[in-house]
C-alpha positions in Angstrom: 13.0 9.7 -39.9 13.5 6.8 -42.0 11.1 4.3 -42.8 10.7 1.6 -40.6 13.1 3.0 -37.5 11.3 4.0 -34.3 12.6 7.2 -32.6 13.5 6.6 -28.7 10.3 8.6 -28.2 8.0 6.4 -29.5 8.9 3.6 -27.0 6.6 3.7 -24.2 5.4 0.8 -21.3 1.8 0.3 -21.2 0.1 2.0 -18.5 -0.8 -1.0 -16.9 2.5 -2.6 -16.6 3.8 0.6 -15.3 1.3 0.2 -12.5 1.9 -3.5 -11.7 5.8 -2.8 -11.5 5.4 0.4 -9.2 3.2 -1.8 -7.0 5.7 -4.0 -5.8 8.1 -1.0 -5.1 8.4 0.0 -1.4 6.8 3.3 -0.7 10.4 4.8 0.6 11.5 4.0 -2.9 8.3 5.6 -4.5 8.6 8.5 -2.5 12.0 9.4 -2.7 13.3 8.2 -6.2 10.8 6.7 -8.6 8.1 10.0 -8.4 10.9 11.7 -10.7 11.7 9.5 -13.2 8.6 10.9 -15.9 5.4 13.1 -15.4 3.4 9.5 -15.7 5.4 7.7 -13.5 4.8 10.7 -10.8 0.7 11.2 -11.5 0.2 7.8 -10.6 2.6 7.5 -7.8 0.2 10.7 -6.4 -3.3 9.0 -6.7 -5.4 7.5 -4.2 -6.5 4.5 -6.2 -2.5 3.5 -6.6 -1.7 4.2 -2.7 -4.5 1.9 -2.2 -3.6 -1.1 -4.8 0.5 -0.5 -4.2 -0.5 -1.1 -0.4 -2.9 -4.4 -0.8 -0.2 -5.8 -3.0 2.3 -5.4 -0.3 0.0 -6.9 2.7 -0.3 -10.5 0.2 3.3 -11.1 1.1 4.4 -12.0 4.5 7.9 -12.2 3.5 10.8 -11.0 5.9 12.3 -8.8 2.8 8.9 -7.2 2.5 8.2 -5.9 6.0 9.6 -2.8 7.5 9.3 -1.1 11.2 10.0 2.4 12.4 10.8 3.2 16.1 9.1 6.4 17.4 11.4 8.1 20.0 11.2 11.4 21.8 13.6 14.2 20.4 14.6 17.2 22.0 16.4 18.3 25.1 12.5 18.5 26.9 10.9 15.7 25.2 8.0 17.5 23.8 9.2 16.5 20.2 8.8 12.8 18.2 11.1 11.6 15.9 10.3 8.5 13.8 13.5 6.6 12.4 12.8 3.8 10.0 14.3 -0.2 10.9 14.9 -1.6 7.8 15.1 -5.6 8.8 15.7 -6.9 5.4 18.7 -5.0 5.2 20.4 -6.9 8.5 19.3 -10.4 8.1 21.6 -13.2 6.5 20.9 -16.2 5.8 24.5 -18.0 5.9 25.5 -17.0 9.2 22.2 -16.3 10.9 22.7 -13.0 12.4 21.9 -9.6 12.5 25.4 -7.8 11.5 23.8 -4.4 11.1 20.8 -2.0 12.0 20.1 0.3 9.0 17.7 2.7 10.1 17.4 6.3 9.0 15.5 9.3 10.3 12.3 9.7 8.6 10.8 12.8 10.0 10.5 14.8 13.2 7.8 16.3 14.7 7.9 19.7 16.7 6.4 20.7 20.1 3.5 17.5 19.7 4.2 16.1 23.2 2.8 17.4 26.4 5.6 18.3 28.9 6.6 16.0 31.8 7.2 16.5 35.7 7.5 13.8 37.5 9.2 10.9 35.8 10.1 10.4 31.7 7.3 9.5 30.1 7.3 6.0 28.0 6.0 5.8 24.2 3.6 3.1 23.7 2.7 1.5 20.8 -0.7 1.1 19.5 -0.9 -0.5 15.6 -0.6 0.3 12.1 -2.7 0.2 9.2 -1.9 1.1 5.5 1.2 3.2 6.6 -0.1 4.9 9.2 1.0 4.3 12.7 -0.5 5.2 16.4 0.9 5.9 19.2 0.3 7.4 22.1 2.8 8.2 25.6 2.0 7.3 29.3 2.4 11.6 30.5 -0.5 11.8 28.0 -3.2 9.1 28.1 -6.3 10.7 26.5 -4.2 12.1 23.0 -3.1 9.7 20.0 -1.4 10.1 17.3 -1.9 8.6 13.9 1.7 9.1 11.3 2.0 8.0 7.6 6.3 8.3 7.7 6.2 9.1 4.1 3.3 11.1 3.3 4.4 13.0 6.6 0.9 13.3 7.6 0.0 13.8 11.5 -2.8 13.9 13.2 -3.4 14.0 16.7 -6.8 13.4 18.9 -8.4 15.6 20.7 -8.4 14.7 24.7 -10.7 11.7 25.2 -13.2 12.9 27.9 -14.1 9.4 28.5 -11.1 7.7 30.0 -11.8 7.3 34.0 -9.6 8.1 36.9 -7.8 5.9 38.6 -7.1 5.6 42.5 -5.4 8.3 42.7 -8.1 10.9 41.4 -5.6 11.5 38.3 -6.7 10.6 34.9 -6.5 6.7 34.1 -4.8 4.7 31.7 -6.9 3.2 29.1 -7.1 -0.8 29.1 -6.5 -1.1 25.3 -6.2 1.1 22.1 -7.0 0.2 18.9 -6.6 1.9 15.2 -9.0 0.9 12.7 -9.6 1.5 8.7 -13.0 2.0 7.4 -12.9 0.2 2.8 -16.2 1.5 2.4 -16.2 5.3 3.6 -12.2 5.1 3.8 -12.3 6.7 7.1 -9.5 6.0 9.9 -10.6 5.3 13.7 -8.8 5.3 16.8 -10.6 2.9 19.5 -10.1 3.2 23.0 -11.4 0.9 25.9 -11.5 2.2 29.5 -11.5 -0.2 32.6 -11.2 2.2 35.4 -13.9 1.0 37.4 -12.9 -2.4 37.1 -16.9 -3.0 35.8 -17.7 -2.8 32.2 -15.5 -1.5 29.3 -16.5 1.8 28.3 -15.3 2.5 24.7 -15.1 5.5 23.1 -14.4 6.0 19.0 -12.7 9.0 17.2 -13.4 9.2 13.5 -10.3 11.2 11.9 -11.4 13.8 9.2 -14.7 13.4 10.7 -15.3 13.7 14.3 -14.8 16.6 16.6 -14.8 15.3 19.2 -14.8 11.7 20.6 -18.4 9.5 21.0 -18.9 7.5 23.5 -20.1 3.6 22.3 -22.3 0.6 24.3 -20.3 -1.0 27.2 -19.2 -4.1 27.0 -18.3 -6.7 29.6 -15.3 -6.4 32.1 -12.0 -8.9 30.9 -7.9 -8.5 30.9 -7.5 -7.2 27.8 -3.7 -7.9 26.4 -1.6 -5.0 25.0 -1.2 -6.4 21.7 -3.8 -5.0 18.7 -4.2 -5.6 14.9 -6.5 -4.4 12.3 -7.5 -7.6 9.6 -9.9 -6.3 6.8 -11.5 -4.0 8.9 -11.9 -6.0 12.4 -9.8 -4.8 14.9 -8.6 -7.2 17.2 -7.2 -7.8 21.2 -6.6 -10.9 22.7 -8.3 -11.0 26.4 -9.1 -13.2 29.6 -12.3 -13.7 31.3 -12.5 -15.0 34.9 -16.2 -16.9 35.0 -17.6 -19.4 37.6 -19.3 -22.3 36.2 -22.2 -21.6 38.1 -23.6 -20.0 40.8 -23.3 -22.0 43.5 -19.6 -22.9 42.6 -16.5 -20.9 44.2 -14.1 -22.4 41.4 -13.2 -19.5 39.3 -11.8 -20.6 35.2 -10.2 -18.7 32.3 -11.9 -18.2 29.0 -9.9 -17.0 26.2 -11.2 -14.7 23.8 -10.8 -12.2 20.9 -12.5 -8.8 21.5 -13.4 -7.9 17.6 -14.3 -4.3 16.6 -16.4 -4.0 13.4 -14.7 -0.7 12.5 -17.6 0.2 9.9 -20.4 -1.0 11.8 -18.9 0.5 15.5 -20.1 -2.9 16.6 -18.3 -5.4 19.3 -17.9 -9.0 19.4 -16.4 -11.2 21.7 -15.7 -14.7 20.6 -14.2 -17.5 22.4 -10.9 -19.0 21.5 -11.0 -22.9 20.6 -7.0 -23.2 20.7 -5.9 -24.7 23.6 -3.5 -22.5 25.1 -0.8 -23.4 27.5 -1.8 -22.9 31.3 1.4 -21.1 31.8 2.4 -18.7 28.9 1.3 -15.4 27.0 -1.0 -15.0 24.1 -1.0 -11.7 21.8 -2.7 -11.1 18.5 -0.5 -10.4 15.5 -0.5 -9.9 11.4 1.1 -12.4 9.1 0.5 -11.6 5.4 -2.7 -9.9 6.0 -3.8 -12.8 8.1 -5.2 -12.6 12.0 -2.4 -14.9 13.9 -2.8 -15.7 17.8 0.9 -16.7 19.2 1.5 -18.7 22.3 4.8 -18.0 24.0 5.5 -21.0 26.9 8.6 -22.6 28.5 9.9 -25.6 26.9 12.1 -28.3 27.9 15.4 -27.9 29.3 15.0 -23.8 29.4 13.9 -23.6 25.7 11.0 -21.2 24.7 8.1 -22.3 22.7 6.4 -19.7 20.4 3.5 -21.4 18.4 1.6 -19.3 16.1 -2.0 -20.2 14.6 -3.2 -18.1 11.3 -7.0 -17.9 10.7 -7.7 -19.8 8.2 -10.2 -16.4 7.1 -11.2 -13.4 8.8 -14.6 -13.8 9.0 -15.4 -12.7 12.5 -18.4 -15.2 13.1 -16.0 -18.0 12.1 -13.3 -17.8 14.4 -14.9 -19.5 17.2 -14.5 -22.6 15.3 -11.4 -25.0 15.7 -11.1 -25.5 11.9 -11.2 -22.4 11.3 -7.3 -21.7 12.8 -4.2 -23.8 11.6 -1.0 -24.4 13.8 1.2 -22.8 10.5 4.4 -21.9 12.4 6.3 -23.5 16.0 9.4 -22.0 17.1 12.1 -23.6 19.6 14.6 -21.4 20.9 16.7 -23.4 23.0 18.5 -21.6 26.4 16.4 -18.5 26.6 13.4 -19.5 29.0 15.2 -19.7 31.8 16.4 -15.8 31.8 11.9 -14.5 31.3 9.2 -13.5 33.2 6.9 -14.8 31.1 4.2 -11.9 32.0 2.1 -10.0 29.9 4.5 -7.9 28.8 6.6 -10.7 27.0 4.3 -10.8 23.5 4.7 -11.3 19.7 5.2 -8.2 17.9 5.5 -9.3 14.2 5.4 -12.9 12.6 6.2 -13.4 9.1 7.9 -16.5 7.5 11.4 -16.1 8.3 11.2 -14.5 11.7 9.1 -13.8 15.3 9.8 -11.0 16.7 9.1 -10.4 20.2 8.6 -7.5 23.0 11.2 -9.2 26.3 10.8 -6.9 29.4 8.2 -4.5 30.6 10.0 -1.7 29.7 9.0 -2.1 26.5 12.4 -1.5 25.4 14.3 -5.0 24.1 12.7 -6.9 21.3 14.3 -10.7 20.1 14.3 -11.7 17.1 14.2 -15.5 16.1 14.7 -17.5 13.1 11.5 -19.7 12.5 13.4 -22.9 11.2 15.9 -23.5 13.8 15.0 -20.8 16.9 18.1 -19.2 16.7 18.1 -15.7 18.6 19.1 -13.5 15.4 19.8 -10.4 17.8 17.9 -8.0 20.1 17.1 -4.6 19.3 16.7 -2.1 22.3 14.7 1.1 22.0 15.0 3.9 25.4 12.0 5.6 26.0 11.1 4.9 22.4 8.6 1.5 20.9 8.8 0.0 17.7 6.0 -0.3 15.2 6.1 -3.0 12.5 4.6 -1.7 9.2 4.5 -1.3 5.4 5.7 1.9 4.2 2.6 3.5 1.8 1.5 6.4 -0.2 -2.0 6.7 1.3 -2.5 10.1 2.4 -5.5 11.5 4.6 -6.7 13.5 1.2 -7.2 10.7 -0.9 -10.4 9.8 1.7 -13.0 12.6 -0.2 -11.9 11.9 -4.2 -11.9 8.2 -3.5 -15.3 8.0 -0.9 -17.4 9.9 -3.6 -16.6 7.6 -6.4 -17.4 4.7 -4.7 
């Protein structure tokens, strides 16, 4: 070698920058392409402390381009299979002529035999949250099981039966009133949440730690309300938006509405209720939802002249004890969509299922099966996206992987 001149092979990227680069990567592209491009590019693709940073980089951005969704379908001639297909929005959206022109969604991965069989009607996926890649789901032929998927990692784990959920009127097994999914940043340890309102009393929850647990434990009771479907994890608080019917005092027979946020301290296994200071429309839905790692409450009314009204507040943090204060939420984001109103029953199954800046997205029927998407500037429907027997889950695809838990717990 001559003096002077650098071989090819003594060109190399600093570590670091390799590592800030690869974060902003979606985990598809990590997965699938990046891994085998060098041995160094692949060792830290396969670490838990980069499936960790790559996934807190991605939260910071509430971008349209940045978010992705899978839909979770039943496969197979008896249903007892899942397939999960990923809905790659940033792919269909176009700015010049505001509308979806395609649907680019790809089979991810399919999961054998996982599903309980069904006799008397098809059973319906429902839709739970997602957190760090990993989403949970459970179906209506199945109440007391849940899964918890990372797409990409292709790790699935599924809950023992719950042994807490009541029965309803019937004498069969009841349906729970809420489930939630929750990450633990100190022991990183996942937990699925469940609240049971069969006796129409007190909530009975009940916790399963994955990894951890055996079997599920039963936690303190907490006071009756009418929980909404809707759930989201925020830095370890999971959140549901409920009603409670009180009577100012005792010798009143006017009943009122307060408007909380049931919070779950998922290291703790502590519950908080806290009372909403937004005034919400009398008549219209409420659901909790995640914009850029921000708690969001969005209020979905009728407008004038048949026009729909989504307003969405962000917390201005996600301190818990906080959030009962007014300046603690700003109004960031009101949508108009004109000629729409008219057509819902606004119910509590019409609910936000993902904000971010460019778009709402939102569940339409009871079915669970047509989701609207609207352009935030001018409330343009974009399209609607219809899923049979099948929900769809917003989240960012990751690298985290259940193994990562025991290297990355004992070093911390």
């Amino acid at each position: 070698m001559h003096k002077g001149k650098k071989s090819q092979d003594d060109i190399s990227i600093p570590k670091e920058v390799v590592i800030e680069m690869l974060c902003r990567v979606p985990g598809h592209d990590l997965s699938e392409k990046l891994k085998m491009v060098c041995m160094q590019w692949c060792s830290i693709i396969y670490s838990g402390r980069f499936a960790y940073s790559h996934i807190e980089q991605r939260k910071k951005s509430s971008s349209f381009s940045q978010l992705e969704a899978v839909v979770v379908s039943f496969h197979g001639n008896d249903q007892r299979s899942v397939r999960v297909s990923s809905l790659e929005w940033h792919g269909t959206y176009n700015k010049n002529h505001h509308h979806f022109q395609d649907w680019k969604a790809k089979d991810l991965c399919t999961a054998n035999n996982v599903i309980l069989g069904w006799t008397i009607q098809p059973p319906r996926m429902m839709r739970v949250n997602s957190v760090n890649g990993f989403v949970c789901f459970w179906n209506d032929s199945d109440q007391a099981r849940y899964h918890v998927l990372n797409p990409v990692t292709k790790d699935y784990v599924i809950t023992p039966p719950n042994p807490y959920l009541g029965t309803s009127i019937t004498g069969e097994q009841g349906t729970p009133a809420a489930v939630g999914f929750g990450f633990c940043s100190l022991s990183y340890e996942y937990k699925v949440v469940v609240l049971d309102d069969s006796y129409r009393k007190d909530i009975k929850p009940s916790v399963f730690t994955i990894g951890t647990d055996h079997s599920w434990r039963p936690l303190k009771e907490i006071p009756y309300s009418d929980i909404s479907e809707t759930v989201v994890c925020v830095k370890g608080i999971i959140y549901w938006y409920a009603k409670v019917t009180c009577t100012p005092d005792r010798n009143s027979a006017r009943k009122r509405e307060k408007k909380t946020l049931i919070c779950f301290d998922v290291t703790k296994e502590e519950f908080d209720v806290i009372v909403v200071p937004i005034e919400i429309p009398k008549h219209s839905v409420t659901s909790v939802a995640e914009k850029g790692g921000r708690l969001c409450l969005v209020t979905i009314s009728r407008g004038p002249i048949c026009s729909l009204l989504i307003n969405v507040y962000v917390a201005c943090n996600n301190t818990a004890d906080d959030l009962s204060s007014l300046n603690s939420w700003k109004k960031e984001v009101t949508v108009a969509a004109p000629s729409i109103g008219y057509s819902l029953d606004l119910e509590e199954y019409v609910y936000a299922v993902s904000v971010t800046d460019e778009i709402v997205a939102i569940l339409l029927d009871e079915d669970g099966s047509d989701y609207a998407f609207f352009d935030v500037v001018g409330g343009k429907l974009l399209g609607l996206f219809s899923t049979r027997q099948a929900t769809l889950i917003p989240y960012m695809s990751s690298l985290v992987a259940f193994r990562h838990r025991l290297l990355l717990a004992s070093s911390s």
